[in-house]
N, CA, C and O atoms as CSV, one atom per row, in Angstrom:
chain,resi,resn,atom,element,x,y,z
A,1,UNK,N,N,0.856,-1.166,0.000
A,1,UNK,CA,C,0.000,0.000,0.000
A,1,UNK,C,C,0.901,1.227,0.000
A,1,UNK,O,O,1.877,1.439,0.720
A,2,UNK,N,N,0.403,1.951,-0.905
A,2,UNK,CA,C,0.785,3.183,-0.817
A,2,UNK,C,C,0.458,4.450,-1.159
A,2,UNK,O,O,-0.074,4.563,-2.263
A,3,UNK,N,N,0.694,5.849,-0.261
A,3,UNK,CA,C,-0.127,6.895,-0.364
A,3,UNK,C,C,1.090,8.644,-0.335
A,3,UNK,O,O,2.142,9.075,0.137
A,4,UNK,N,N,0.241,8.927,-0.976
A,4,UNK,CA,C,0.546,10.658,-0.821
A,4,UNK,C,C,-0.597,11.269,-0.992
A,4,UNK,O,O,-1.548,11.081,-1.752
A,5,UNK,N,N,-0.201,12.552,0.391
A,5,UNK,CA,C,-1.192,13.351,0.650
A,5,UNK,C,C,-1.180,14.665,0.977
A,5,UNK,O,O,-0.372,14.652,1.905
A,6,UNK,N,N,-1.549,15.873,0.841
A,6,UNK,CA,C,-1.365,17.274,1.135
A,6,UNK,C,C,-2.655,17.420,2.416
A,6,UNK,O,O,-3.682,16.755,2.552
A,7,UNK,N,N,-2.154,18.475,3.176
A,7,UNK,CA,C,-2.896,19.373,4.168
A,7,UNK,C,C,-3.659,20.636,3.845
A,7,UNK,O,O,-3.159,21.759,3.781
A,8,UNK,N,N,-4.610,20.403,3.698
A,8,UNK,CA,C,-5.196,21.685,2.885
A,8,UNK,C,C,-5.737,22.652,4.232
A,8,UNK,O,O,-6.838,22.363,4.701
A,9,UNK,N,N,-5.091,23.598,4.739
A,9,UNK,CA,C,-5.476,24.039,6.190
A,9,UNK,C,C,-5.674,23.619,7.055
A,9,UNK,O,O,-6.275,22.610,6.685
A,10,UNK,N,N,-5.634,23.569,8.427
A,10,UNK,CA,C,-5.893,22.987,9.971
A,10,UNK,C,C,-6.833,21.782,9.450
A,10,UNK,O,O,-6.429,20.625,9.571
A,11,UNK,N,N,-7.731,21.980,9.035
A,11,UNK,CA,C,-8.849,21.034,8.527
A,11,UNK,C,C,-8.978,19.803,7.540
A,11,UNK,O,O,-10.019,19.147,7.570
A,12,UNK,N,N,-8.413,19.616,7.057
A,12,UNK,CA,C,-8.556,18.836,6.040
A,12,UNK,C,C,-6.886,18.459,5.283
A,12,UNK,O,O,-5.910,19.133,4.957
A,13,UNK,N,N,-7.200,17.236,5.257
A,13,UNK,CA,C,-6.325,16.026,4.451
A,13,UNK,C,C,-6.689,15.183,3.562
A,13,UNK,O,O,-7.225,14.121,3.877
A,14,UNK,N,N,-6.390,15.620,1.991
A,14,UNK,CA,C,-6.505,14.959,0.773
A,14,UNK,C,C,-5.431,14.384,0.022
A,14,UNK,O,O,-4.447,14.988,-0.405
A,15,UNK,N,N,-5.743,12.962,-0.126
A,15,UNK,CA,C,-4.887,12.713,-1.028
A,15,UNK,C,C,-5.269,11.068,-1.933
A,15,UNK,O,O,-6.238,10.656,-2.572
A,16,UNK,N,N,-4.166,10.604,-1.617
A,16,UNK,CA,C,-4.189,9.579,-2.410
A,16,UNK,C,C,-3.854,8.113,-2.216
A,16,UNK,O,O,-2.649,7.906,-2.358
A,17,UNK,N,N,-4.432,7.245,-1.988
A,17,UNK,CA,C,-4.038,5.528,-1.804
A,17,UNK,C,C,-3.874,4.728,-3.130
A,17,UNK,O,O,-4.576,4.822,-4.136
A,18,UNK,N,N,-2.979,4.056,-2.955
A,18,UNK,CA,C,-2.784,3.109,-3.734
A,18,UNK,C,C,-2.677,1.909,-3.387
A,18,UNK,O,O,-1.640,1.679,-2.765
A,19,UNK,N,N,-3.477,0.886,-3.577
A,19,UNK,CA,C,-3.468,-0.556,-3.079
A,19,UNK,C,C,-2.688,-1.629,-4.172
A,19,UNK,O,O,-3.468,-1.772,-5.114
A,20,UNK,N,N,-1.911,-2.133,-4.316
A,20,UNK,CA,C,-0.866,-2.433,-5.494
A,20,UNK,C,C,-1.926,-3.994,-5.786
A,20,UNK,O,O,-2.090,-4.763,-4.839
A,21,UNK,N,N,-2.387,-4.213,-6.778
A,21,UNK,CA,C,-2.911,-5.438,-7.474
A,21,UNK,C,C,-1.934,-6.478,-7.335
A,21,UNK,O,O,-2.362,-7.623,-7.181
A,22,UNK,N,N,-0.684,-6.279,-7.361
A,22,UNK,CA,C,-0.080,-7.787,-7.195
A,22,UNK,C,C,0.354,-8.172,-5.462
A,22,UNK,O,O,1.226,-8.955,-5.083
A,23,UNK,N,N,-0.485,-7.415,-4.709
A,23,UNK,CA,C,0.492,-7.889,-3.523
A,23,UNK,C,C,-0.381,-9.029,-3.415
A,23,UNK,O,O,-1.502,-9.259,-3.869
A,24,UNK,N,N,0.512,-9.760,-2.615
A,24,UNK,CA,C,-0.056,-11.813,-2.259
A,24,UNK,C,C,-1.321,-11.623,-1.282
A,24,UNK,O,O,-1.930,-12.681,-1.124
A,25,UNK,N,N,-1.843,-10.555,-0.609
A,25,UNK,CA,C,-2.561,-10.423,0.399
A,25,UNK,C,C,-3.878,-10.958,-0.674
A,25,UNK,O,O,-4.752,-11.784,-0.409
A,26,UNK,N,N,-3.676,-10.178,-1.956
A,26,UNK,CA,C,-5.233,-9.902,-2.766
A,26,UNK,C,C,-5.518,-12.105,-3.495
A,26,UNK,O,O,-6.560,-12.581,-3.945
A,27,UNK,N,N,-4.521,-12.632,-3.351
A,27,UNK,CA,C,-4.572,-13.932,-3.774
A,27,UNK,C,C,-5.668,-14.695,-3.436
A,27,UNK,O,O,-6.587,-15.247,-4.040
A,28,UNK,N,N,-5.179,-14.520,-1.895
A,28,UNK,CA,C,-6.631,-15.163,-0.842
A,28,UNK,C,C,-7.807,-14.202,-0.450
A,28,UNK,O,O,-8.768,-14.504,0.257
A,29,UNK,N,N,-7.593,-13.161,-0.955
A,29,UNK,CA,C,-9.106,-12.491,-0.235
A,29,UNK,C,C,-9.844,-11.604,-1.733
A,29,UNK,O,O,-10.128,-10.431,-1.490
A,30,UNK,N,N,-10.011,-11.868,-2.530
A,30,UNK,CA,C,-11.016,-13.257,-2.979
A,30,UNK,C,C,-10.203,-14.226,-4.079
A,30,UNK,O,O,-9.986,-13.408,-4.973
A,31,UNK,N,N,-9.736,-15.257,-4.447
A,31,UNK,CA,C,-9.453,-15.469,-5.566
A,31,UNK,C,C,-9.805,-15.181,-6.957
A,31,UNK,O,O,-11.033,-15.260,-7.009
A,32,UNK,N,N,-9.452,-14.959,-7.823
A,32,UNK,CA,C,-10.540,-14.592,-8.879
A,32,UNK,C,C,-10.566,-13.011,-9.093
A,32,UNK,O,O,-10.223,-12.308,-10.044
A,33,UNK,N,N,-11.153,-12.701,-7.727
A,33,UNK,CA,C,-11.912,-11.262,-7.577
A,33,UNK,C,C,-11.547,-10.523,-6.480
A,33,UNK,O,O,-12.190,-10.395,-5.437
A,34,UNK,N,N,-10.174,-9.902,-6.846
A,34,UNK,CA,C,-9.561,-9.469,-5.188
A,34,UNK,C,C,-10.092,-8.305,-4.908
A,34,UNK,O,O,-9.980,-7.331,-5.652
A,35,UNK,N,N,-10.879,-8.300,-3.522
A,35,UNK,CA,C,-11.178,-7.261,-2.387
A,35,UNK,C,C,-10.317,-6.928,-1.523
A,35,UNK,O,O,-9.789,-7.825,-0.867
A,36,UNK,N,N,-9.943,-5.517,-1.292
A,36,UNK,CA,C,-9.205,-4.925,-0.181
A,36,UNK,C,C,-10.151,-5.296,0.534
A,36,UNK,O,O,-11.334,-5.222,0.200
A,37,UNK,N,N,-9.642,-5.828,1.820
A,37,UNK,CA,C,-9.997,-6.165,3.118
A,37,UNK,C,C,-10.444,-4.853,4.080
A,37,UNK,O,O,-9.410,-4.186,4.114
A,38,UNK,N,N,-11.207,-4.322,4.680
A,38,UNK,CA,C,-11.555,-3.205,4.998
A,38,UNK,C,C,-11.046,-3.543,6.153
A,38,UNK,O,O,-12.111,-3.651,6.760
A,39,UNK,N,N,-10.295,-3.779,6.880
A,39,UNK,CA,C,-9.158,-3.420,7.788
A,39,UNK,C,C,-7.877,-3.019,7.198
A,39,UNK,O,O,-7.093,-2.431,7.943
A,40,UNK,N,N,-7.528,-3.244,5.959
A,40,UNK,CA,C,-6.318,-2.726,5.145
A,40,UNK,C,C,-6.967,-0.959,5.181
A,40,UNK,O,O,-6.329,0.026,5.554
A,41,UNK,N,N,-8.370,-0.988,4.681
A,41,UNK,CA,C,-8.783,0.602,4.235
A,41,UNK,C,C,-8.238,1.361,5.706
A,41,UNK,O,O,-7.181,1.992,5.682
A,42,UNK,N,N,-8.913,1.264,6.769
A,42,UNK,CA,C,-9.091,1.529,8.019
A,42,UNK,C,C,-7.743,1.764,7.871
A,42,UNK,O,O,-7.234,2.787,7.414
A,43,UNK,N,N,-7.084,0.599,8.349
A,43,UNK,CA,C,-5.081,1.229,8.513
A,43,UNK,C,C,-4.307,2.263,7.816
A,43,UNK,O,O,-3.453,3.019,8.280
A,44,UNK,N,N,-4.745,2.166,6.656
A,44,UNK,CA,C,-4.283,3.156,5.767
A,44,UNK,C,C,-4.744,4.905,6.393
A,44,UNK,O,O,-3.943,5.833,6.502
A,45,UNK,N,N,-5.958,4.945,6.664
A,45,UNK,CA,C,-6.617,6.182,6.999
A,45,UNK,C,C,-5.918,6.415,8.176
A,45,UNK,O,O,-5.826,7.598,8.504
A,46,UNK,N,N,-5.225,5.299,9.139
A,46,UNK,CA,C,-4.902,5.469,10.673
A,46,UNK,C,C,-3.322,6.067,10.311
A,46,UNK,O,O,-2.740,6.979,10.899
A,47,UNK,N,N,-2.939,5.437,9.418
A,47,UNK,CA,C,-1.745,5.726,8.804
A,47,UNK,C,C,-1.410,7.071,8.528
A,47,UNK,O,O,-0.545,7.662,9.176
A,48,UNK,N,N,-2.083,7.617,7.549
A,48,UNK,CA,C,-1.714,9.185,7.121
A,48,UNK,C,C,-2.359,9.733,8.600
A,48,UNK,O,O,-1.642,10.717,8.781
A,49,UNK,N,N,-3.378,9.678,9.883
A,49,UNK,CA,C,-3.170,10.424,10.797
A,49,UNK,C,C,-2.049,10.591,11.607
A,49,UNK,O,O,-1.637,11.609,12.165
A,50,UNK,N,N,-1.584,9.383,11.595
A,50,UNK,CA,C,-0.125,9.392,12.230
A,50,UNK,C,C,0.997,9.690,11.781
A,50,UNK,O,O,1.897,9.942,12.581
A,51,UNK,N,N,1.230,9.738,10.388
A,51,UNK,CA,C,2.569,10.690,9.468
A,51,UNK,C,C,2.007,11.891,9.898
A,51,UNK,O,O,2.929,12.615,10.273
A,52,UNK,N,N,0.847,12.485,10.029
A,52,UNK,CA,C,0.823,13.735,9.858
A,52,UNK,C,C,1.118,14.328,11.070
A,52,UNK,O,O,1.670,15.420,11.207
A,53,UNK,N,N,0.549,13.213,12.394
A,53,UNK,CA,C,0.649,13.235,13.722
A,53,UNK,C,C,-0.449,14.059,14.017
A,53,UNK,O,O,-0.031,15.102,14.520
A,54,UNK,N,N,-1.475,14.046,13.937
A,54,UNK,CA,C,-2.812,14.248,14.137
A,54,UNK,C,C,-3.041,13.456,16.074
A,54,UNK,O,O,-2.902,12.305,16.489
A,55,UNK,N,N,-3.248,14.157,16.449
A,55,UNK,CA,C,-3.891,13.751,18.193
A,55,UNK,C,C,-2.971,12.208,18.450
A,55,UNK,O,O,-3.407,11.079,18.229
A,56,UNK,N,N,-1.665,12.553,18.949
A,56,UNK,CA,C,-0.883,11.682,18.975
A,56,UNK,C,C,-1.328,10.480,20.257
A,56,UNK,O,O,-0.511,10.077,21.085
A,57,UNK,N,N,-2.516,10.118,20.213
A,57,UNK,CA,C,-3.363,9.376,21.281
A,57,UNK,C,C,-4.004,8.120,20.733
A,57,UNK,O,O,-4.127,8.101,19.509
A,58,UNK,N,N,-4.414,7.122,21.371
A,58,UNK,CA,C,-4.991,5.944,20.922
A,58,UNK,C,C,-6.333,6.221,20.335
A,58,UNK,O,O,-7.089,6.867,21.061
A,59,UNK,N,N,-6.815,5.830,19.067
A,59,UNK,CA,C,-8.078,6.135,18.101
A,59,UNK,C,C,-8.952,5.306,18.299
A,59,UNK,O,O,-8.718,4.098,18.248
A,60,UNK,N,N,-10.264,5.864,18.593
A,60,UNK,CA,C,-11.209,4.973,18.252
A,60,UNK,C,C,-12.321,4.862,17.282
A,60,UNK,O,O,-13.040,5.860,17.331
A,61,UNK,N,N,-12.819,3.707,16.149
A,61,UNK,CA,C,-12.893,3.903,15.370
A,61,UNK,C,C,-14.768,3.080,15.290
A,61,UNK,O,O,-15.258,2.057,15.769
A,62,UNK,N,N,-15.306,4.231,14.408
A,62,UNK,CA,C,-16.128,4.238,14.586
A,62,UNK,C,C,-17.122,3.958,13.270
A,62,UNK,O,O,-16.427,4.035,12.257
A,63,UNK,N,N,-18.711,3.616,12.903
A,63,UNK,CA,C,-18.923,3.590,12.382
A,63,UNK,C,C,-18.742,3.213,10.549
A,63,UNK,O,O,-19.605,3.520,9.726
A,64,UNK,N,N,-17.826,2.713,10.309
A,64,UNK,CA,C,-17.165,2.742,8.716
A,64,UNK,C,C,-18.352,2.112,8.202
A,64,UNK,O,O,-19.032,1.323,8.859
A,65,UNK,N,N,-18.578,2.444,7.104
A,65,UNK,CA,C,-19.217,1.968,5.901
A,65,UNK,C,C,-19.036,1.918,4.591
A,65,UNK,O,O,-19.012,2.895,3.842
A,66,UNK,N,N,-18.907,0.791,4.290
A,66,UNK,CA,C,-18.684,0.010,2.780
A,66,UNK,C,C,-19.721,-0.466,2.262
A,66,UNK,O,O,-20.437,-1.463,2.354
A,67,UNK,N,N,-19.628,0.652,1.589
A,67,UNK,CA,C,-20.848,0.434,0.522
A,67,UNK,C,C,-20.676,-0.201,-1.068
A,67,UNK,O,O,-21.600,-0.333,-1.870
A,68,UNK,N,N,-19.538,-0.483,-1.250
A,68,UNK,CA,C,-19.106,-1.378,-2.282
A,68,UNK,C,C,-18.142,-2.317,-2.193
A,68,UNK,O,O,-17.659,-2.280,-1.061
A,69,UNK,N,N,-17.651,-3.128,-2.859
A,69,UNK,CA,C,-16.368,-3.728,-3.027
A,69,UNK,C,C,-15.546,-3.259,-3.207
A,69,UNK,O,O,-15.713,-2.562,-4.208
A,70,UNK,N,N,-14.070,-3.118,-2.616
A,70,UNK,CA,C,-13.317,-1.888,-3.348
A,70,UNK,C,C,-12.156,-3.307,-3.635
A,70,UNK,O,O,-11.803,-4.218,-2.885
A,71,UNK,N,N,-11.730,-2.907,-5.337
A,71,UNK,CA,C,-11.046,-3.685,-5.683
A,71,UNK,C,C,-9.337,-2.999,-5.861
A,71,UNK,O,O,-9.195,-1.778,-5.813
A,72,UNK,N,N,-8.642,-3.527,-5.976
A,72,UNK,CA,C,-6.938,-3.085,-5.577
A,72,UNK,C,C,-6.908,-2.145,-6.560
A,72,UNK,O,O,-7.501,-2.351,-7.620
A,73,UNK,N,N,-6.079,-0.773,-6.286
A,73,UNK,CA,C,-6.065,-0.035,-6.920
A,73,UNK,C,C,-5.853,1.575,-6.588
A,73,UNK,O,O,-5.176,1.803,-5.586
A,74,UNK,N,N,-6.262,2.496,-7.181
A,74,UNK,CA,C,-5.887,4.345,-6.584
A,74,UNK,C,C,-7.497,4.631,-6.452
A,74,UNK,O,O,-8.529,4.595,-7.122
A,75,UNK,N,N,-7.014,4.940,-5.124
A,75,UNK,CA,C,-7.988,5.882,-4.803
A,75,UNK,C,C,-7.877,7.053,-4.264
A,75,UNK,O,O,-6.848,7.227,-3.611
A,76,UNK,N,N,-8.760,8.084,-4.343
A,76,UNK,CA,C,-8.844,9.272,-3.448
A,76,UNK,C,C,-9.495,9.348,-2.472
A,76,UNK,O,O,-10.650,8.921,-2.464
A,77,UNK,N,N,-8.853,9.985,-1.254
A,77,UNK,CA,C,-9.478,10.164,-0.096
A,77,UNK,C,C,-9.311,11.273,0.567
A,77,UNK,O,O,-8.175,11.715,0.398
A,78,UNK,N,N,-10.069,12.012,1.364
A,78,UNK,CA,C,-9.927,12.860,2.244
A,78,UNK,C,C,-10.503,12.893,3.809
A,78,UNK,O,O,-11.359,12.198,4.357
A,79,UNK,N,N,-9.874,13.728,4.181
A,79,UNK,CA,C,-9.997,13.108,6.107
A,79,UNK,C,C,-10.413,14.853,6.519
A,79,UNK,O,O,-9.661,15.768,6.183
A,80,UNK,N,N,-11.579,15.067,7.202
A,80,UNK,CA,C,-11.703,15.871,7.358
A,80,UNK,C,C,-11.884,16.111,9.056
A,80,UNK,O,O,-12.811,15.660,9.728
A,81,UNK,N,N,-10.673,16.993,9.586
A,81,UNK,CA,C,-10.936,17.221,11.187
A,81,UNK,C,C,-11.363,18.254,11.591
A,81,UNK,O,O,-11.061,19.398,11.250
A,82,UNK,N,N,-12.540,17.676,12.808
A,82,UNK,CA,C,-13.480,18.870,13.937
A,82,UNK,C,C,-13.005,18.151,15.390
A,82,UNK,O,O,-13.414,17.152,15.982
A,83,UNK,N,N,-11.679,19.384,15.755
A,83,UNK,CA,C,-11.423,18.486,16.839
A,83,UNK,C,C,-11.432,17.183,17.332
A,83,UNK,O,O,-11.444,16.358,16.418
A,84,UNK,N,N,-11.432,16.814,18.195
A,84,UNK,CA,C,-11.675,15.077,18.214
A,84,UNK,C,C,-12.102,13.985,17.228
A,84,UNK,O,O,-11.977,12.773,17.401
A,85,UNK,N,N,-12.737,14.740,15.944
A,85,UNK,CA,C,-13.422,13.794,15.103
A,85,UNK,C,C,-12.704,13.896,13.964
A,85,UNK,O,O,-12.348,15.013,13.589
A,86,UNK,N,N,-12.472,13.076,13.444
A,86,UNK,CA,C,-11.643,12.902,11.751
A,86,UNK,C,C,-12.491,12.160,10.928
A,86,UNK,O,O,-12.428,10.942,11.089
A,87,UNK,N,N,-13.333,12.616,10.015
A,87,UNK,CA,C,-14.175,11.888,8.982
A,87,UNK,C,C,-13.289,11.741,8.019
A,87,UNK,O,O,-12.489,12.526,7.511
A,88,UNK,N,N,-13.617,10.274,7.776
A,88,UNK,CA,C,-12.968,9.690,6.272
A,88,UNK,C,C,-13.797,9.163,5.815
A,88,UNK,O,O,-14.751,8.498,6.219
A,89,UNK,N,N,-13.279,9.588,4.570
A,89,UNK,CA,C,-13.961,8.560,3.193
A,89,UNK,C,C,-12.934,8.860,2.097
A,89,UNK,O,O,-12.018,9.662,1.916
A,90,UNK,N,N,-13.679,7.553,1.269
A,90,UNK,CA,C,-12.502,7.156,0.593
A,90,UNK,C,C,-13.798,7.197,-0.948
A,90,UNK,O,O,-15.018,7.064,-0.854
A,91,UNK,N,N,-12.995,7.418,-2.211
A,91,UNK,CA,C,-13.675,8.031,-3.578
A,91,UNK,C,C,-12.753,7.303,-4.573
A,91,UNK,O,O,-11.536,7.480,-4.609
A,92,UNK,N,N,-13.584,6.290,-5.553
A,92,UNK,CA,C,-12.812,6.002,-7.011
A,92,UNK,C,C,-12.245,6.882,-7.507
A,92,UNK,O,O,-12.708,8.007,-7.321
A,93,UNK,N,N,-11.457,6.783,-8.039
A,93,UNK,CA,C,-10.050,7.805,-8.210
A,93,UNK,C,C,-10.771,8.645,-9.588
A,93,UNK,O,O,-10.835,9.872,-9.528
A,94,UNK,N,N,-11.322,7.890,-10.863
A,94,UNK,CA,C,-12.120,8.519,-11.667
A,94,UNK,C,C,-13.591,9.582,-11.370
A,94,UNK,O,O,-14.259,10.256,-12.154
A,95,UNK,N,N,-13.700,9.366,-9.943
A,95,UNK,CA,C,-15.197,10.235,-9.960
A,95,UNK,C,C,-14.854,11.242,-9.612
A,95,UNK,O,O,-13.692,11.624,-9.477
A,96,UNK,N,N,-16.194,12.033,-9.345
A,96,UNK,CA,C,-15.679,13.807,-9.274
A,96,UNK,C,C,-15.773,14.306,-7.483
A,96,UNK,O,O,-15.648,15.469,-7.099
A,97,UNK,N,N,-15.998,13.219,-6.670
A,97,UNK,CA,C,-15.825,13.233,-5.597
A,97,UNK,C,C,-16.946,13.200,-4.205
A,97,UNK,O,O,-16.993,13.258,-2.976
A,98,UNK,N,N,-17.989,13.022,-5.774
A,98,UNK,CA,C,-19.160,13.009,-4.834
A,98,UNK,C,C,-19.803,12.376,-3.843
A,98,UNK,O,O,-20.396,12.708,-2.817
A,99,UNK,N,N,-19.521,11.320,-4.438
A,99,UNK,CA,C,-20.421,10.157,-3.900
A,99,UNK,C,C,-19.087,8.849,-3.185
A,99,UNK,O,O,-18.716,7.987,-3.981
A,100,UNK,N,N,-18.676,8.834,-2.188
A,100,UNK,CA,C,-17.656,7.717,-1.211
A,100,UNK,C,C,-17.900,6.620,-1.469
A,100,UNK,O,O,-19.080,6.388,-1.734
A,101,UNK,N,N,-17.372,6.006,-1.490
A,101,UNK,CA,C,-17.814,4.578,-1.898
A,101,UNK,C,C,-17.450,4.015,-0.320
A,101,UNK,O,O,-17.875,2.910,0.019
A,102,UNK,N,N,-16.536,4.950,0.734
A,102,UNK,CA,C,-16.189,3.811,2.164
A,102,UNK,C,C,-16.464,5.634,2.623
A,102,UNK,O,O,-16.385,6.658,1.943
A,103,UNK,N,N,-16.818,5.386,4.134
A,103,UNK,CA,C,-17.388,6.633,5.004
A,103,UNK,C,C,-17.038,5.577,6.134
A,103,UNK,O,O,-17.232,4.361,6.139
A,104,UNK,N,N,-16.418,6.469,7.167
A,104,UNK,CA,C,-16.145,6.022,8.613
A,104,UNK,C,C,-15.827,7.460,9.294
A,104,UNK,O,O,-15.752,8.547,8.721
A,105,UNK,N,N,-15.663,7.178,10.640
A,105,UNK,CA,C,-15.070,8.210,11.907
A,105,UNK,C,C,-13.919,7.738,12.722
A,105,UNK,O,O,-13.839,6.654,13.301
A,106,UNK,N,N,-13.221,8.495,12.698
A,106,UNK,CA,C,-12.066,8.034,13.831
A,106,UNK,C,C,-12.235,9.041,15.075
A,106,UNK,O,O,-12.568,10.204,14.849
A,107,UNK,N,N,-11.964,8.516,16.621
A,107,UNK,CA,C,-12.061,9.464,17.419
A,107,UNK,C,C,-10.700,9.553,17.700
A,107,UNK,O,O,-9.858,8.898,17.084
A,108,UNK,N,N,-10.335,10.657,18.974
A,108,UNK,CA,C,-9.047,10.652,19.775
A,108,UNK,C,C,-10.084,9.790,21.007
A,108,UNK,O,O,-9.599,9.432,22.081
């Protein structure tokens, strides 16, 4: 997995994931038809809070929703913080940003 991302003011973090199609993880989860594992998504999001060092405290994580299959690949995401709360979601890299295909909360 891999990501770059900019800080767009106190508030907000956009950028970019990349889930690499050949790693061995996607073999077994599905054969055939590989799904990122939505604990891979989750880590990733926990990930850029902690490069950035966002509330250097234990997270708790809340609510996520997957509303599709997300298959290996780039995506866009942005993390948006209100104090204690960091909303993420995560967007097919081709759309115009509307519509998330994964929505969750992280707390401090």
């Amino acid at each position: 997995m891999g990501f770059g991302f900019c800080v767009e003011g106190d508030m907000n973090i956009k950028g970019t994931f990349y889930f690499d199609p050949s790693d061995r993880i996607y073999a077994d989860h599905f054969p055939g038809k590989p799904v990122i594992p939505g604990s891979l998504i989750i880590h990733a999001f926990l990930k850029v809070l902690k490069e950035e060092e966002v509330n250097k405290v234990q997270y708790i994580i809340e609510n996520f929703r997957f509303r599709e299959f997300v298959s290996p690949g780039e995506y866009n995401f942005d993390i948006e913080i209100d104090q204690n709360k960091m909303k993420c979601r995560l967007f097919q890299s081709s759309s115009d940003m509307l519509k998330p295909i994964v929505t969750g909360i992280i707390r401090k």
